[in-house]
C-alpha positions in Angstrom: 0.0 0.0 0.0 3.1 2.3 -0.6 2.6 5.8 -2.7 4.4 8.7 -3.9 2.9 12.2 -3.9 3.3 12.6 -7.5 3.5 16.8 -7.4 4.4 19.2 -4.4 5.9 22.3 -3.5 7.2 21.3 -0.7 10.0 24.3 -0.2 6.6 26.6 0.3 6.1 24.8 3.7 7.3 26.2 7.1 10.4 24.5 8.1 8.5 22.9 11.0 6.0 21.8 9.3 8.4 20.0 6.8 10.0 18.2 9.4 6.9 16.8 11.0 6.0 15.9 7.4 9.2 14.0 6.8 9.6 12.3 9.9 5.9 11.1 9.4 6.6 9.8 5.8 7.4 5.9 6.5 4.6 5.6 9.3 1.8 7.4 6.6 3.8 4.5 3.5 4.8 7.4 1.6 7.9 6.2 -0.7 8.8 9.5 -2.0 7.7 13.1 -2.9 8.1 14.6 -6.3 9.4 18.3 -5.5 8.4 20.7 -8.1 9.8 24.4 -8.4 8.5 27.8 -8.2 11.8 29.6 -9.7 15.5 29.7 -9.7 15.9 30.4 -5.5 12.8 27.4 -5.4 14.7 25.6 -7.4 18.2 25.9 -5.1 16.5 25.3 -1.9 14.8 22.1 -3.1 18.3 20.6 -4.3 19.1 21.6 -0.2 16.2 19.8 0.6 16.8 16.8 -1.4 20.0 16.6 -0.2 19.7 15.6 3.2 16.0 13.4 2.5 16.6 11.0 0.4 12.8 10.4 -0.6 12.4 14.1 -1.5 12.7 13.9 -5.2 13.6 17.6 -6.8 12.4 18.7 -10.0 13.7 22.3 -11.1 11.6 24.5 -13.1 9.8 28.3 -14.0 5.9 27.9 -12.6 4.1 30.1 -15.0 1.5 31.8 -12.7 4.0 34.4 -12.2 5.4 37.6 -13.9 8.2 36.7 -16.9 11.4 36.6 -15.8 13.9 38.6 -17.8 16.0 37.5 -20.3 19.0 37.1 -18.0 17.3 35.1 -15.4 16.2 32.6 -17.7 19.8 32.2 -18.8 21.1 32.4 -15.1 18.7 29.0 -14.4 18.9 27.4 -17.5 22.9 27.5 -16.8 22.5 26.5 -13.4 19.9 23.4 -14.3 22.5 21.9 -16.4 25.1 22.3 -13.5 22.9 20.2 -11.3 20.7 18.3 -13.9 22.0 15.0 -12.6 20.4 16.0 -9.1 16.9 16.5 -10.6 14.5 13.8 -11.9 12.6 16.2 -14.1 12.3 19.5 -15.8 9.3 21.1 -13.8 7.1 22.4 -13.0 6.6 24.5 -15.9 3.4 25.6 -18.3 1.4 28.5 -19.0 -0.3 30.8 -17.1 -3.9 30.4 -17.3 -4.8 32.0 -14.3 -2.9 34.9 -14.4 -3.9 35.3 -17.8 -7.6 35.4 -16.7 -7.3 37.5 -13.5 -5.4 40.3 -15.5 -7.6 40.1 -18.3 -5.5 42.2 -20.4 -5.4 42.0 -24.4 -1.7 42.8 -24.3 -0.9 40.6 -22.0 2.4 38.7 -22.9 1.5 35.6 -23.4 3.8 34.6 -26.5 6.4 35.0 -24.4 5.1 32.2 -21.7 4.6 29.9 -24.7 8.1 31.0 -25.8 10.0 30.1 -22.5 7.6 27.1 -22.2 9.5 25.6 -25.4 12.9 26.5 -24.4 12.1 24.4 -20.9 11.2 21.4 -23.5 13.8 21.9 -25.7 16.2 21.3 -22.5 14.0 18.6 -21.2 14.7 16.8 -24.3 18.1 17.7 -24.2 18.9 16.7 -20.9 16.7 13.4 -21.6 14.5 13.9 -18.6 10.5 13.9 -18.1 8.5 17.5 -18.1 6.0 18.4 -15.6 3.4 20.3 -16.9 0.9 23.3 -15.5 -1.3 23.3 -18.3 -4.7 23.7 -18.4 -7.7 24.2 -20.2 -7.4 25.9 -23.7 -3.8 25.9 -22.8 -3.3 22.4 -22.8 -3.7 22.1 -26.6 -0.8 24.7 -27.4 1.0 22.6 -24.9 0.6 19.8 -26.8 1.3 21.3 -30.2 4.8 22.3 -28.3 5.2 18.7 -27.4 4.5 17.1 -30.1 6.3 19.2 -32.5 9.6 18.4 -30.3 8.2 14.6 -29.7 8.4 14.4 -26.1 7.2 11.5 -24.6 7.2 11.7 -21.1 5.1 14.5 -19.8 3.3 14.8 -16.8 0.3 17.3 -16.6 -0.6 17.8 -12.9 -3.6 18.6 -11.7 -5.1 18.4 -15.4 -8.1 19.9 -16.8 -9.7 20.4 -20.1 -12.3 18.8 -22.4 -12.8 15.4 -23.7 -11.2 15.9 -27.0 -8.0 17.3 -25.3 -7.8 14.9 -22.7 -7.7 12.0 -25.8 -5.4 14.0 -27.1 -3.1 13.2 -24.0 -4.2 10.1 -24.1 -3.3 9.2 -28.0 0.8 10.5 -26.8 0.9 8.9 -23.6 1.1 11.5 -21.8 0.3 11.3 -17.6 -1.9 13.4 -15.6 -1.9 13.3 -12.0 -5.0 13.8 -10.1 -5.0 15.5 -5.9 -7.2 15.0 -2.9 -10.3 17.8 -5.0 -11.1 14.3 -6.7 -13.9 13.8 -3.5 -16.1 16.6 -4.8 -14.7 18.3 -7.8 -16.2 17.1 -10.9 -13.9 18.1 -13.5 -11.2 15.7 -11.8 -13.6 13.2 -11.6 -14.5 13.5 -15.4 -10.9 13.2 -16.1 -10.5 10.3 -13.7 -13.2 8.7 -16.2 -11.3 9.3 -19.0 -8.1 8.3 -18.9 -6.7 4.8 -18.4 -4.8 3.5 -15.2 -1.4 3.2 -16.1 -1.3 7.1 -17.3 -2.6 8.0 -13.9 -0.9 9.5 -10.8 -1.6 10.9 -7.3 -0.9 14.1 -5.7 -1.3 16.6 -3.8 0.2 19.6 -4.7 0.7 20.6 -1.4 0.9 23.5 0.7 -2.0 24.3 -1.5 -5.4 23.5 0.7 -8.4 21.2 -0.2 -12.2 21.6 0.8 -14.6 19.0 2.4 -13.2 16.4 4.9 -10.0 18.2 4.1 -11.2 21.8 5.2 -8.7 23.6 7.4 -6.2 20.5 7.8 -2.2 21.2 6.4 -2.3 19.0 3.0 -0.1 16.3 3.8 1.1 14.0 1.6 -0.9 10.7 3.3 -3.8 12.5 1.6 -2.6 10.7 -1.2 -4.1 7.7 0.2 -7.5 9.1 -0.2 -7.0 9.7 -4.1 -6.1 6.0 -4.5 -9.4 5.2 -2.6 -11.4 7.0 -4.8 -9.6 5.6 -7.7 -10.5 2.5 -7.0 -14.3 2.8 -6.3 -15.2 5.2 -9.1 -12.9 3.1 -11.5 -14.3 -0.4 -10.0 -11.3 -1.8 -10.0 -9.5 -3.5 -6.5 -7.4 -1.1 -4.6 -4.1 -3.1 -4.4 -4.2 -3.1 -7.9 -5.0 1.1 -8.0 -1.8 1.0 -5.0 -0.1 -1.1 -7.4 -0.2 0.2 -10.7 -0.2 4.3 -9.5 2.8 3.1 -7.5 4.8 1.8 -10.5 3.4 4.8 -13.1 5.4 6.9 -10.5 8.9 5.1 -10.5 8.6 4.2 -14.1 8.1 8.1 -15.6 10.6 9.1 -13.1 12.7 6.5 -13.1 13.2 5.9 -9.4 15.4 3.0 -8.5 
């Protein structure tokens, strides 16, 4: 019944709160976490992180949701990615920004330049042969996929996925993984996509520190919310839950291949 918590940002916690989460790892039959990245300083205190816990598993990456970085940031992380790309286990996380995009509302907003830095962060995940982890949603996820495709990239992880049938087929068709968090209990969309796609393109996650409604309502996500994702899994996809434990399990170390 072991699981990995397949996205979280888990340099955005409080220190002491990261250490009661680490200690309570083995006891909750969490194997590992997959650390995403916020930006280049994100990015240098996960490698810290990772250093001294070995089941913390950094990816290093630009999140989107955020204002452009210039020109000579990009350069000063891309050069210091490839200094410490045998550290990482991914390029991530990394996308478009859908809902900055939407909260600014702005007809010049900049957004060729997202897509522009999103396809240098593919072109070095191809280069460095590693998997990309994706914040791509909606009518976004289709120019993702364009960018994907046109430099055939074949392991990519969308996290926290959402968009319409004929998109998520789409993923489907290339292979490509989504990942699905604890909002699977009562939000539809993730249970439309949970639906869709089959098993063994399917991950868990939390993307913690980022909170969750209903029985999760003012609790610190925690990675062992992971088990909960599995549960549902299993019911809503009929299909026995050491198999779900199993297969999710495997997906995890396979993509990211952890020993």
């Amino acid at each position: 019944m072991k699981v990995f918590d397949a996205h979280i940002h888990f340099d955005k916690y409080e220190e002491n709160d990261r250490q009661k989460i680490i200690e309570s790892l083995s006891s909750n039959k969490i194997e590992g976490l997959i650390n995403v990245s916020m930006d280049l300083a994100s990015c240098q205190e996960n490698l810290k992180i990772a250093e001294v816990n070995p089941t913390i598993y950094p990816a290093f990456g630009f999140h989107p949701e955020q204002a452009i970085p210039s020109d000579g940031d990009v350069t000063e992380m891309f050069d210091w990615i490839g200094k410490h790309q045998d550290k990482m286990v991914a390029v991530g996380e990394v996308g478009l920004p859908y809902y900055l995009r939407t909260q600014e509302n702005n007809s010049r907003f900049p957004y060729q330049q997202y897509v522009d830095l999103l396809e240098e962060f593919i072109k070095l995940a191809k280069k460095l042969d590693k998997p990309i982890i994706l914040h791509a949603v909606y009518n976004d996820a289709p120019v993702v996929c364009d960018l994907l495709e046109k430099h055939t990239i074949e392991r990519a992880h969308f996290h926290w996925f959402k968009g319409d049938q004929k998109t998520m087929e789409r993923l489907i068709r290339n292979g490509f993984y989504v990942s699905l968090t604890p909002d699977i209990l009562y939000e539809e969309e993730t249970r439309e996509v949970v639906k869709t796609f089959p098993l063994d393109l399917i991950m868990s996650e939390t993307d913690g520190p980022w909170p969750f409604e209903g029985i999760f309502t003012n609790q610190m996500t925690h990675p062992k919310m992971v088990h909960h994702v599995v549960r549902e899994i299993s019911e809503m996809k009929n299909i026995s839950l050491n198999e779900v434990y199993s297969l999710l399990y495997e997906n995890v170390r396979w993509f990211y291949r952890i020993k």
